[in-house]
N, C-alpha and C positions, 0 to 999 in steps of 0.2 A: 846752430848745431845743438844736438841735444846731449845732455851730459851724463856719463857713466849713473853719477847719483842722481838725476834724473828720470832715466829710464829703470833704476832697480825701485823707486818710488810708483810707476806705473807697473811693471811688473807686478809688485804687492798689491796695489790697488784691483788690478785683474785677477790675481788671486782669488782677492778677498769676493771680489764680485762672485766669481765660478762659486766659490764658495757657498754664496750668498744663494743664488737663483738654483743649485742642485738641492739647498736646505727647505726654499719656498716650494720644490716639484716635489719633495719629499711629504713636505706640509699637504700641499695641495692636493697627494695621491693618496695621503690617510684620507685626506676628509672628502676624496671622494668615493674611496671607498667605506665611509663613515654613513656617506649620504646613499649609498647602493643598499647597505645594508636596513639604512631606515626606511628607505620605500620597500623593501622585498616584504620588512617587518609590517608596516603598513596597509602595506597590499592581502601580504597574509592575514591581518583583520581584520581587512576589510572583504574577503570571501565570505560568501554566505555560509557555506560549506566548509568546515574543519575534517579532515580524510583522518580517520582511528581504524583503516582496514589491517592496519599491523597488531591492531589488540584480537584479531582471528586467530584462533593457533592452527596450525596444520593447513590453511590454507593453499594449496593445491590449483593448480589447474581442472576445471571439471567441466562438463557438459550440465548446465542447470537450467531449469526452467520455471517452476513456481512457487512461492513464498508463503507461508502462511505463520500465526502464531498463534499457541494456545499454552496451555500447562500442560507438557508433554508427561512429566512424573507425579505428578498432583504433590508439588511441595508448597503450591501459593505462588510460584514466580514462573512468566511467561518463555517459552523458547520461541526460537525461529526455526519454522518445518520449512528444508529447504531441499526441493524434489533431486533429485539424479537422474537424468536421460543415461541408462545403463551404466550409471555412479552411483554410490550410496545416498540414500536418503539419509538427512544428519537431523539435528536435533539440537542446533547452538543455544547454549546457556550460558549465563554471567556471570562468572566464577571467577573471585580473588584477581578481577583486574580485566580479564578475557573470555572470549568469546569460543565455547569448546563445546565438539560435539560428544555430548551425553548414552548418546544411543549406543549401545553393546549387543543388541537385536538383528539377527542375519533377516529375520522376514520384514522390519520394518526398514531396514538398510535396502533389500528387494535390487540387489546391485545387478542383477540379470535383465531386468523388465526398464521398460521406459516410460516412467513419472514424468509428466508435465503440469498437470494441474493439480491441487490441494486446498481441502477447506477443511476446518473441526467444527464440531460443534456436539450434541447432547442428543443422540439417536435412539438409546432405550431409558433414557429417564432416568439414569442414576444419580446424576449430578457432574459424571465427569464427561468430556469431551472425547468424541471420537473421532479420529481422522481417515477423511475419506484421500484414496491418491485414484486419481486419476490416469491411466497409462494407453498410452500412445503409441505402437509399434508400427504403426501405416500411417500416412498420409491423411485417407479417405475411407472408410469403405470397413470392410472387415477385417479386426487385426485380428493377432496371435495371441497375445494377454491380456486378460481380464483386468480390474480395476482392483483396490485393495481397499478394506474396509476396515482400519485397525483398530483393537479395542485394547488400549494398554493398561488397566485398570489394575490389575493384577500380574498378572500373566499377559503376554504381548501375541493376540492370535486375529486373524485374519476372519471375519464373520460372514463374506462371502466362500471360506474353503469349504464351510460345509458341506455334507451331502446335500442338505432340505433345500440348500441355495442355487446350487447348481445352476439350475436351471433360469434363474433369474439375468446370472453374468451377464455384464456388456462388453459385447464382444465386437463394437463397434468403436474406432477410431473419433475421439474426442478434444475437446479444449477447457473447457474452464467446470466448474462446479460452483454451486451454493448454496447454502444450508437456509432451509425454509419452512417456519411455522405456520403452515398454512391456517389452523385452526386456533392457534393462541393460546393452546396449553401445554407449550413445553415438549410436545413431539415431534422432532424433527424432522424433515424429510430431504435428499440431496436432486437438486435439482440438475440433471447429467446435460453440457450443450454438449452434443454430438455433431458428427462430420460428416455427412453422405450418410446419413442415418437416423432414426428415429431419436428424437429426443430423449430422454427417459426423468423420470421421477420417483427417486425409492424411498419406501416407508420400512422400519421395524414392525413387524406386526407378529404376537408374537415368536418372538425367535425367529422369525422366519420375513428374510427379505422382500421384498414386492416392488413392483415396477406397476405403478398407479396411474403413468402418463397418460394411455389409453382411455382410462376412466374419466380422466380431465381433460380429455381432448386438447392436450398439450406435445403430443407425440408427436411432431411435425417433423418431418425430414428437412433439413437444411446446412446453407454451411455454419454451423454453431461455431460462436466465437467468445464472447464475452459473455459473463451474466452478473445481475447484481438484484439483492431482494429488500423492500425498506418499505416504508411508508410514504409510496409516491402517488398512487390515487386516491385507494380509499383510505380507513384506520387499522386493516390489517396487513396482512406483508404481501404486499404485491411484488411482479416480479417483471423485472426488465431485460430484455437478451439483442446484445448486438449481435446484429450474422453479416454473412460472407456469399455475394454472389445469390442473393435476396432480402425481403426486409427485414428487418426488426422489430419483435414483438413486446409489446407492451400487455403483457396480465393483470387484468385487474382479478382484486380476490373480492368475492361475495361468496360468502358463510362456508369459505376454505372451496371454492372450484373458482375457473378463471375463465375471463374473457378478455381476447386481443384487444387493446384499443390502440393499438399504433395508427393507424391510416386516423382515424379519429382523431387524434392530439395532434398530427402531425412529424410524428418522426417514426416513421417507417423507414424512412434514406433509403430507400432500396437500391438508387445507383451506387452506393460505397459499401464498403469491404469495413465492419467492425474491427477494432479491437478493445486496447483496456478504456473502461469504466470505471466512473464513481458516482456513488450519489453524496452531494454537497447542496448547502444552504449559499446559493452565489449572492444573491438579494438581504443576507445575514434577517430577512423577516419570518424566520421559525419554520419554512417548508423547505424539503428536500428538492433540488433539482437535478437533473443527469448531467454528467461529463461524457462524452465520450469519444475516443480517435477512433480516427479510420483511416486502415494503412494505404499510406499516399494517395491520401485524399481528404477531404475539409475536416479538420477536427470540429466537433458542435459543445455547446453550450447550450443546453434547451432549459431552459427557466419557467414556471409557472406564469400564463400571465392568462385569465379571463375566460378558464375553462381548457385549455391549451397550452400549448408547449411552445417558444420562441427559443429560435439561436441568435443568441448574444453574444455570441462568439465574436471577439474583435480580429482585423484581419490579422495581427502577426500571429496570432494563437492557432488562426484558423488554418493555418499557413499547414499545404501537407505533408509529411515524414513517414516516415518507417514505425512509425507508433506501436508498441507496445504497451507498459501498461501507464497506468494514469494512478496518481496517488494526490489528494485531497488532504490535508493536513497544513497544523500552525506550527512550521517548524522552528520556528524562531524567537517564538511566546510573542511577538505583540500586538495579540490580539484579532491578528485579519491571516486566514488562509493563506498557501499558497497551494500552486496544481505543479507538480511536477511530472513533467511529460518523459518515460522513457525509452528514447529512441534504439534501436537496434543497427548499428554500423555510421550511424548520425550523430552529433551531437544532442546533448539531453537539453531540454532548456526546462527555465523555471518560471512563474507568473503568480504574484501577489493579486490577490481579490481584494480591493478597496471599495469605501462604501459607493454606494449607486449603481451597483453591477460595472463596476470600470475595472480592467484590469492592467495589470503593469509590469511590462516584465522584466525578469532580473537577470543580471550578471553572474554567471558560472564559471568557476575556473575548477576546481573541486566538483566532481559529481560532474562535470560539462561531457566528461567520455566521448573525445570524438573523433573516433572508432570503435567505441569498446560493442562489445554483442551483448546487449543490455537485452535481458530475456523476462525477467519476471523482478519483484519489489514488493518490499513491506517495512512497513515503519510499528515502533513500539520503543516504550521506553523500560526496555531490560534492564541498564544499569541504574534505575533510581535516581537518576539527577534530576530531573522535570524535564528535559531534552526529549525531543523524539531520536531516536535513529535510524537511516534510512540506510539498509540493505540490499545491496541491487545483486540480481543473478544474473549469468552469461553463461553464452553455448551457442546452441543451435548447430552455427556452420564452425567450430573450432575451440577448441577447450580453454577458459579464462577461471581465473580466481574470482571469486565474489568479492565486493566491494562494498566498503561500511562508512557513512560518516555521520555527522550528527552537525545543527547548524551553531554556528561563531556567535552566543550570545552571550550579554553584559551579566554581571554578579547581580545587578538589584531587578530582575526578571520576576517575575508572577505569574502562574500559572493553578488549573484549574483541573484536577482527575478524575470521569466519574467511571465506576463499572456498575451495571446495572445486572442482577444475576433475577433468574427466573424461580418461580414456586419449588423446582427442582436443586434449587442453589447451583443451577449449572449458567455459565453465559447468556446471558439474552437475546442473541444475535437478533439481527433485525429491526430491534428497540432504536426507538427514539429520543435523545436526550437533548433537552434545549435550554439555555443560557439566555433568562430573561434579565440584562440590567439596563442601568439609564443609557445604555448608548444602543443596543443590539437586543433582538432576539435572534439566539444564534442557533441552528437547528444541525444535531449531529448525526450521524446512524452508528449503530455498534453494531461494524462488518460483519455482514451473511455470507461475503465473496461475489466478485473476484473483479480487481483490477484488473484482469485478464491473467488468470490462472494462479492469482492471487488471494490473499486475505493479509485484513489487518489487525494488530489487537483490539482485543473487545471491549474496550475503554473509549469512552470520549473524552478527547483530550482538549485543553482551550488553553491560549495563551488569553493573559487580561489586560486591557490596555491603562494605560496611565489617566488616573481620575476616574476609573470606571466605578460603581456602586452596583453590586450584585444585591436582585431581589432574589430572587429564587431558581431553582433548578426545577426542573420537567420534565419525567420520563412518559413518553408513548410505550406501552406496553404493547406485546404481538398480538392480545386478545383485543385492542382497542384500548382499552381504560389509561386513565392518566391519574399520574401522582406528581405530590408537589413539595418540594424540600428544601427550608433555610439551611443555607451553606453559612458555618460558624469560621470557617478560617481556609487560608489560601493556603496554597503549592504544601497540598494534601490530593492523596486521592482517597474519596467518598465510594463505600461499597455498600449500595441500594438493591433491597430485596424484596422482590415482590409480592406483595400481601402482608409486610412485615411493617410496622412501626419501627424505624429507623434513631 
């Protein structure tokens, strides 16, 4: 039999036990949520992508479509032109922490009309940048609103209102723009892709607008979609156009007029549907190659190779989506590209260019958007960290807030900034800047437009890799000529001007 003091001895002992194992569940429930919190920690950086869309202010809901950046007030620091589909056009700048729109302009706001596409650049030679918008009220065919030609130099006015211009308007339903030095001396001219409609090509001349396509027999009616202008044939600024529902033309420039050579190089694609473009250095050996999607259908890679164009496209890249624009940049500084593709109602994806044209793609959880209506993008490093930031737009079918992040990189980072400005001290777009050291020659363009109804800051920007030895910098100028410049120290950016001893 068991005895009174017996059983109050097991009693205790059971006590002490219950005691024991709810003390070890207590233990073991901290530290599992000890160990939740160190992988969430973890995870979060190990995202390529760190999300700062809360440093927006006013951030809203809106119908957007294309991005671009320039120096909207001429104070020396870049904004982001971000269009309004019958939303205001804004003007974000980085200011005390955030991202705020600057503009207090009803005509450059233009909250009536439907902006989709945008590029700046240097149209009557002052020095400063002007912004062309783009506007979209139809589909195809012939819209209701003209396009917008802003000149905010002074006074904020519109250079198509005038009388003398009238008669120039494009009054034809369009997609992207890009600004184009046909001749190499600082004149710019916008190269219009239209939609069920005559291309167009405007010059200043002056005061007075002109539509010169005709003249260049570049007037072609097509589905215009994409454009992009750089140094891809010859040594002036040639120009590249994906289209929709036909091919894609490849202009080459001699002595500022152009000749198709798409069927010739081999990327015509006529059985696909263009959109966004880029020109990058995939082969990092100092030439420009094409990027460019095509909605739901093969994305290409066309690389320089023996007179010709190859797609090198590998297949998950080639893989097809809902493609919007395409954006070419080293967002992470170490040194190799990456292509971020983004998709509209799809998830975004992203792909590292490693050497030998191999590519590799990467993990999104940040930025991956999938579902967002990812409409237009532009990267630039507005806050002065050496980071790039990438700013996506959305609309189209339903009104989203814009979305901003900048990539998770380490403190001991190095990087590389060039701007190359023209005889006019304005942007150079076009220009060619290349990054000759012991590992790479890396070849850049300073964006003419358009991602697909984009633009990007007009800087080349280079992450450096570890061990690397920089010999020298390389600007292609839009007239052809080349210059050449010891780079004295890193994570600077270098401002090169043309004709000028530096």
């Amino acid at each position: 039999m068991i005895k009174k003091m017996d059983l109050k001895i097991l009693f205790k002992n059971v006590a002490a036990y219950i005691v024991l194992v709810k003390k070890c569940k207590f233990i073991a429930a901290i530290f599992a949520v000890y160990l939740s919190v160190a992988e969430n920690n973890l995870a979060a950086n190990a995202q390529f992508f760190q999300n700062i869309t809360d440093k927006i202010e006013n951030n809203v809901p809106r119908l957007s479509y294309g991005v671009a950046v320039t120096d909207f007030n001429d104070d020396g620091k870049m904004e982001f032109i971000v269009t309004g589909f019958r939303y205001p056009n804004l003007a974000l700048s980085y200011e005390n922490g955030s991202y705020t729109n600057i503009n207090s302009s009803r005509l450059f706001a233009d909250e009536k009309r439907a902006s989709i596409g945008v590029v700046a650049c240097d149209v009557d030679q002052d020095g400063y940048e002007e912004i062309y918008f783009l506007n979209t009220d139809t589909y195809s065919g012939t819209k209701k609103y003209s396009d917008r030609l802003i000149d905010a130099d002074e006074t904020i006015y519109d250079i198509f209102s005038f009388k003398k211009n009238q008669a120039n308007l494009n009054l034809t339903a369009g997609r992207s723009v890009a600004c184009v030095d046909r001749h190499g001396n600082g004149n710019y001219g916008i190269y219009v892709s239209n939609y069920g409609g005559p291309t167009r090509f405007y010059e200043l001349k002056s005061d007075i607008i002109q539509d010169i396509a005709p003249s260049l027999g570049i007037n072609a009616t097509t589905g215009g979609r994409a454009v992009v202008a750089g140094h891809i044939l010859s040594g002036k600024v040639d120009i590249f156009a994906a289209n929709e529902r036909g091919p894609n033309f490849l202009l080459m420039n001699k002595g500022g007029t152009y000749t198709d050579k798409a069927l010739e190089y081999g990327i015509d694609d006529t059985l696909q549907n263009g959109r966004g473009t880029a020109l990058s250095d995939i082969g990092y050996n100092g030439s420009l190659d094409l990027i460019t999607g095509n909605w739901n259908g093969f994305h290409r890679i066309y690389t320089h190779a023996n007179n010709t164009f190859v797609d090198t496209a590998s297949l998950n890249f080639r893989q097809p989506s809902k493609i919007r624009t395409v954006i070419s940049a080293d967002f992470d500084n170490d040194g190799f590209d990456e292509i971020f593709l983004n998709n509209i109602g799809q998830p975004n994806k992203l792909f590292r260019v490693l050497d030998n044209n191999k590519l590799e793609q990467l993990e999104l959880t940040n930025a991956l958007e999938k579902k967002g209506l990812g409409t237009g993008g532009a990267v630039a490093d507005l806050n002065g960290d050496g980071i790039l930031e990438l700013l996506i737009a959305h609309g189209e079918s339903a009104p989203e807030p814009l979305s901003l992040f900048s990539a998770n990189v380490k403190d001991d980072f190095q990087y590389l900034r060039i701007e190359p400005r023209n005889s006019y001290d304005a942007p150079a777009r076009g220009a060619t800047v290349t990054l000759k050291t012991n590992f790479r020659t890396h070849a850049k363009t300073i964006d003419a437009g358009s991602g697909y109804l984009c633009q990007m800051e007009p800087v080349a920007h280079f992450g450096i890799r570890k061990n690397e030895e920089i010999e020298y910098i390389q600007i292609n100028w839009t007239d052809g000529q080349k210059s050449k410049y010891k780079i004295e120290k890193l994570n600077h950016q270098y401002v090169f001007n043309q004709g000028k001893t530096n």
